[in-house]
C-alpha positions as CSV (number, residue, x, y, z in Angstrom):
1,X,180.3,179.4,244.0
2,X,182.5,179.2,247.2
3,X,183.6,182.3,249.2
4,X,186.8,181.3,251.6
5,X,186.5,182.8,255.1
6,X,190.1,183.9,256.2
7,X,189.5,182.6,259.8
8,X,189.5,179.3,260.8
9,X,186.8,176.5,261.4
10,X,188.4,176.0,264.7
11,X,191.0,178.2,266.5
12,X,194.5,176.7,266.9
13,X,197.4,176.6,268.5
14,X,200.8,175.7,268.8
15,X,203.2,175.5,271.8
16,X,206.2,174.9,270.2
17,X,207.3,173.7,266.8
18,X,207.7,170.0,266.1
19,X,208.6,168.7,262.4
20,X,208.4,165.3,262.9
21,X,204.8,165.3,264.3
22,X,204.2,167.9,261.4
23,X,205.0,165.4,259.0
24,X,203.3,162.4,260.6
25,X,200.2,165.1,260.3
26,X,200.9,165.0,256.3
27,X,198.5,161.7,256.9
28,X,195.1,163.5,257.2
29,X,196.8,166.3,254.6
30,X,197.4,164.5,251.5
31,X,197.2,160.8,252.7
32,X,194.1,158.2,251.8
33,X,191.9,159.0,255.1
34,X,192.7,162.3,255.0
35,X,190.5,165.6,254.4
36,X,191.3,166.4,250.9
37,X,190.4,162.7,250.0
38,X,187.1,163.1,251.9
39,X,186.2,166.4,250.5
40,X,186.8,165.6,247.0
41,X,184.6,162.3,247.2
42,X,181.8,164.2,249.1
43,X,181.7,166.9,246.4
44,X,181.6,164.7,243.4
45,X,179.1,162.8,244.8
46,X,177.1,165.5,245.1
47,X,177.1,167.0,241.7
48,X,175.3,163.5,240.6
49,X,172.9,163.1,243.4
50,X,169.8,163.3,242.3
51,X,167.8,163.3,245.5
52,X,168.0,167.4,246.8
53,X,168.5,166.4,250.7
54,X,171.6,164.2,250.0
55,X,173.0,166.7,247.6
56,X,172.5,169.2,250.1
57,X,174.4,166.9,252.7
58,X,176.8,166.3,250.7
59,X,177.7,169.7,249.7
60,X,177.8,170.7,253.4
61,X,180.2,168.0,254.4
62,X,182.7,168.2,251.3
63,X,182.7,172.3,252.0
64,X,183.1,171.8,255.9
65,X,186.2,169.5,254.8
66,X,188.1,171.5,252.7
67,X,187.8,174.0,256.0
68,X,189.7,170.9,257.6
69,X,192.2,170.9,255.5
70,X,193.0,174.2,255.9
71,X,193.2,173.6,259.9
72,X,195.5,170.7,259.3
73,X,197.6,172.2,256.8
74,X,198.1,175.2,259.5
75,X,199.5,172.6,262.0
76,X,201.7,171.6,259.5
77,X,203.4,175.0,258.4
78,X,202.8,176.0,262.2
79,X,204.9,172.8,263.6
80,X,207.3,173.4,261.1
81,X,207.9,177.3,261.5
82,X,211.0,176.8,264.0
83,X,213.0,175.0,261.2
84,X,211.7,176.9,258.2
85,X,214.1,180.2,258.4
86,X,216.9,178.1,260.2
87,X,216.9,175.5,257.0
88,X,216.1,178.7,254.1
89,X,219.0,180.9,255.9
90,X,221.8,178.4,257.0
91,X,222.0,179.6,260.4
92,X,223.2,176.3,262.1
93,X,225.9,174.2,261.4
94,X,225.1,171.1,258.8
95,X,225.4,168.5,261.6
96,X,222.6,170.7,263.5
97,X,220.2,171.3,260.8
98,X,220.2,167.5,260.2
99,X,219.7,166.5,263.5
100,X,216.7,168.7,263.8
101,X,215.5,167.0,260.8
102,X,215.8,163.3,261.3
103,X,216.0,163.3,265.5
104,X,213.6,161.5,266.7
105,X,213.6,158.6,264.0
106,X,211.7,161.3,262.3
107,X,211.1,161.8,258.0
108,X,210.5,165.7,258.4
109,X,213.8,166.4,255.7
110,X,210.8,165.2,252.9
111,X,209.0,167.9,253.8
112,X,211.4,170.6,255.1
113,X,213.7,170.0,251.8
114,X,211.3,169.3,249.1
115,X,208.6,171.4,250.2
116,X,210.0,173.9,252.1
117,X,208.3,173.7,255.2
118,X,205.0,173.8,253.8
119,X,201.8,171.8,253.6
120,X,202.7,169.2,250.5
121,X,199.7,167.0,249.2
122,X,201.5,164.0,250.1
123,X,201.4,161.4,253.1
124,X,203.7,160.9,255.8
125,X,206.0,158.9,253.5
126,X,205.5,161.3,251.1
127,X,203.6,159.8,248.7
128,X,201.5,162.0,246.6
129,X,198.2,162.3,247.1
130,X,195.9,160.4,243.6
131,X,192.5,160.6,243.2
132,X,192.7,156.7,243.2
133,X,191.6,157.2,246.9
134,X,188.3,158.3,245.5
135,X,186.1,155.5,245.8
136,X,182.9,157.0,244.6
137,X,180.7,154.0,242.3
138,X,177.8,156.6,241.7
139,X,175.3,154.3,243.6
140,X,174.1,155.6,247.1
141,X,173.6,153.0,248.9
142,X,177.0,152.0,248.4
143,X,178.5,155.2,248.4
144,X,177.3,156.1,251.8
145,X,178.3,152.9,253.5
146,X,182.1,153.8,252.0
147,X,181.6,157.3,253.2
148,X,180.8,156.1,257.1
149,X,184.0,153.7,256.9
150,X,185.7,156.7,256.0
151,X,184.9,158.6,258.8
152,X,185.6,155.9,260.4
153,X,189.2,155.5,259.5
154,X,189.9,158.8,259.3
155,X,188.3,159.1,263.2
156,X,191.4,156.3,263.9
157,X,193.5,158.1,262.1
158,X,192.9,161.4,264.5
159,X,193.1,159.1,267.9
160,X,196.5,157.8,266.8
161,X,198.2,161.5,266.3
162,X,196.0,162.8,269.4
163,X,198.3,160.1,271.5
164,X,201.1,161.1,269.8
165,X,201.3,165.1,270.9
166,X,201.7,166.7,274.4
167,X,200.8,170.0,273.1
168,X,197.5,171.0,274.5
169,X,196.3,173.2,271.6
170,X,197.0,170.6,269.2
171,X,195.6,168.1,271.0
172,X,192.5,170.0,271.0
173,X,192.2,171.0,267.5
174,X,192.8,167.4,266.6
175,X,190.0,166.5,268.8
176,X,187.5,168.7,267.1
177,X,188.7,167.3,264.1
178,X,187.8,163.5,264.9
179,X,184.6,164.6,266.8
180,X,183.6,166.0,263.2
181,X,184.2,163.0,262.0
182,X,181.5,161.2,264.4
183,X,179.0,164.0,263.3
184,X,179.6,163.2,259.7
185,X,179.1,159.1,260.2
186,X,175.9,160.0,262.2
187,X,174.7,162.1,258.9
188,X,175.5,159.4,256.6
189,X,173.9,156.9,258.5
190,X,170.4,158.5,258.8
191,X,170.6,159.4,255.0
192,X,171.4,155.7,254.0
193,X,168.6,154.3,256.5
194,X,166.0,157.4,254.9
195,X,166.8,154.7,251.8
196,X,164.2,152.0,252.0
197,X,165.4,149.3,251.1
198,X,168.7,150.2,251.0
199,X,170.3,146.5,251.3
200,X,171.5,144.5,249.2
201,X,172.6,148.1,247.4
202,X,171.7,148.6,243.6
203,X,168.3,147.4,242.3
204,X,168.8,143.2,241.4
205,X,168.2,141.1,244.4
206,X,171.0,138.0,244.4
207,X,169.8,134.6,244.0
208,X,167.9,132.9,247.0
209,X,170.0,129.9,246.5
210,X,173.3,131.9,247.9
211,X,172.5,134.6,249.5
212,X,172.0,133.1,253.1
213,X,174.2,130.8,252.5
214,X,177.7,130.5,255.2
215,X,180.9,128.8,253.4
216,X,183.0,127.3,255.6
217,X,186.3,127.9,253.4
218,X,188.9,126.8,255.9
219,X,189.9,124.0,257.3
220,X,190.7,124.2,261.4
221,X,188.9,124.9,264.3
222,X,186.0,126.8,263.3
223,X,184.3,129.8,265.4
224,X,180.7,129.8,265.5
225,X,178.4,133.4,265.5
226,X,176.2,135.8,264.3
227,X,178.2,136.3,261.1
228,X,177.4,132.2,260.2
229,X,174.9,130.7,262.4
230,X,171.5,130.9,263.6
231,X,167.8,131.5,261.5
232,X,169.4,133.4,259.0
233,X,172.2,131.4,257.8
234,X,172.8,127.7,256.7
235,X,176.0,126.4,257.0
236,X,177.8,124.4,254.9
237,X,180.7,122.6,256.6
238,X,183.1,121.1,253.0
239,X,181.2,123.8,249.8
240,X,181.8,122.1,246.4
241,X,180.3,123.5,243.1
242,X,177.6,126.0,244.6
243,X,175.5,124.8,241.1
244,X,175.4,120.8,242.2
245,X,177.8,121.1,238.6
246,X,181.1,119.7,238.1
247,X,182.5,122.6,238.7
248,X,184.8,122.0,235.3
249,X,184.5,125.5,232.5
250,X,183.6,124.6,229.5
251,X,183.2,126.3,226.1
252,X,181.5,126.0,223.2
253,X,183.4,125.7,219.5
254,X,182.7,125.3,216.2
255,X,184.6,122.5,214.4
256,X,187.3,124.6,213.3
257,X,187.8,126.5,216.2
258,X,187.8,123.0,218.4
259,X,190.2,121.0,215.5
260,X,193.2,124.3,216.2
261,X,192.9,123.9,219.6
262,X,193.7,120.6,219.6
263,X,196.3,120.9,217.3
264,X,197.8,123.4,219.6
265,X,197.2,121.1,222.5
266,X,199.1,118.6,221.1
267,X,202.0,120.5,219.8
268,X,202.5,122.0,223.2
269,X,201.8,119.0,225.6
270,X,204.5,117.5,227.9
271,X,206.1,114.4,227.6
272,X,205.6,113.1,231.4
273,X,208.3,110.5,230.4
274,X,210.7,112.4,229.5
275,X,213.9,113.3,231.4
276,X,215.8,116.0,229.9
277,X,219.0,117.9,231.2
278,X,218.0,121.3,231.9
279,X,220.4,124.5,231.7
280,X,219.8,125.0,235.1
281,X,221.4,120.9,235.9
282,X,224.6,122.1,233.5
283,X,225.3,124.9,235.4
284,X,225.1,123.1,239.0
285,X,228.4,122.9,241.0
286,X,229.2,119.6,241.0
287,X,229.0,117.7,244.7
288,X,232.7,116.6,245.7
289,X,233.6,113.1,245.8
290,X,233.0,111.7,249.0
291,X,236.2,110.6,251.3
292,X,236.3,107.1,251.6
293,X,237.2,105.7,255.7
């Protein structure tokens, strides 16, 4: 059961309206980092944890996000109030109202004409927001390591539209914002490491042959690290078949299934004699003659 508080998580405000940054805002709105995103794969999560500490967790944080969305989605009808009643009421002239919407190099006419000033479930470009961005695979161990690199985007996210704003209260509601964002890693982190073991994730281990194993898959001059050397690694310089195979598929077929695919074989094969004038060769301009000197 959820019971909405009318005030806000954190108290904002707004010097002066600004539709282009409100629309660049749309990002953490209805965009793939943003809150709605995190707070719908937080709480679905949680209704199929089993362990009661992580469902707990999870609950918290998806609930504490949908109260960022509302912050955000404030900004964004806040930033947007000074052209709201100008656009509804026709108070300028066309060539004003337009400016106003596109100065800058800005895309605020998506959301001031489609939307109407409000808080759309889109992203800046004004794509609509899908549950695609859910990336929830029901194991925990994986799940929590996606969670943490989605604070962690969304944390970028926040430092990219704190340097884009002069406005002091918005700068400091965006700040609370990605600070959340760092408490919510933290929480993650500590659950997934409560998990012991909780690498490689899921329950079958991988096969000793491979899994310590560095490929170097390109050729050029090669960069050597913790990521492919040392103890824990052995490099192989030029891989080939990882099974000391051929490295050729094969299948298995009956003797009917094997005698139609070779009659299909060789009803389809190429002739690598042949010569033949294409369509493409009859349609060709023809070269001019070259001037004899």
């Amino acid at each position: 059961m959820f019971s909405h508080n009318k005030r806000l998580q954190y108290t904002v405000h707004v010097s002066e309206p600004n539709p282009g940054l409100a629309n660049l805002m749309l990002e953490q709105f209805g965009g793939p980092q943003g809150e709605l995103a995190a707070a719908c794969r937080y709480f679905t999560q949680a209704l199929a944890e089993d362990d009661p500490g992580r469902k707990d967790m999870l609950f918290d944080i998806a609930t504490e996000e949908l109260s960022h969305l509302e912050i955000i989605g404030s900004l964004v009808c806040m930033l947007n109030k000074g052209s709201k009643g100008k656009l509804a009421e026709g108070v300028n002239s066309e060539a004003e109202i337009y400016r106003s919407l596109t100065g800058s190099g800005n895309d605020s006419h998506i959301t001031q004409l489609l939307y109407g000033s409000g808080a759309p479930l889109t992203n800046s470009a004004g794509v609509p927001w899908t549950a695609a961005y859910i990336d929830t695979i029901g194991e925990p161990t994986a799940d929590l390591r996606s969670n943490i690199a989605a604070e962690a985007r969304a944390k970028i996210v926040y430092e990219r539209l704190i340097n884009l704003t002069s406005d002091p209260g918005v700068k400091d509601a965006l700040t609370f914002l990605m600070t959340r964002e760092i408490a919510h890693q933290k929480s993650f982190e500590k659950a997934l490491y409560a998990i012991e073991p909780n690498f490689p994730p899921g329950k079958l281990p991988g096969d000793p042959r491979f899994t310590d194993l560095y490929l170097n898959m390109s050729s050029g001059d090669e960069v050597r690290g913790p990521w492919n050397q040392g103890g824990q690694w052995e490099y192989v310089d030029e891989p080939g078949a990882m099974d000391a195979g051929s490295g050729l598929a094969t299948v298995s077929l009956d003797t009917d299934e094997e005698a139609l695919n070779m009659q299909m074989a060789l009803r389809t094969q190429s002739d690598p004699n042949a010569s033949p004038l294409t369509g493409a060769e009859l349609g060709m301009q023809k070269s001019p003659p070259s001037s004899m000197h």
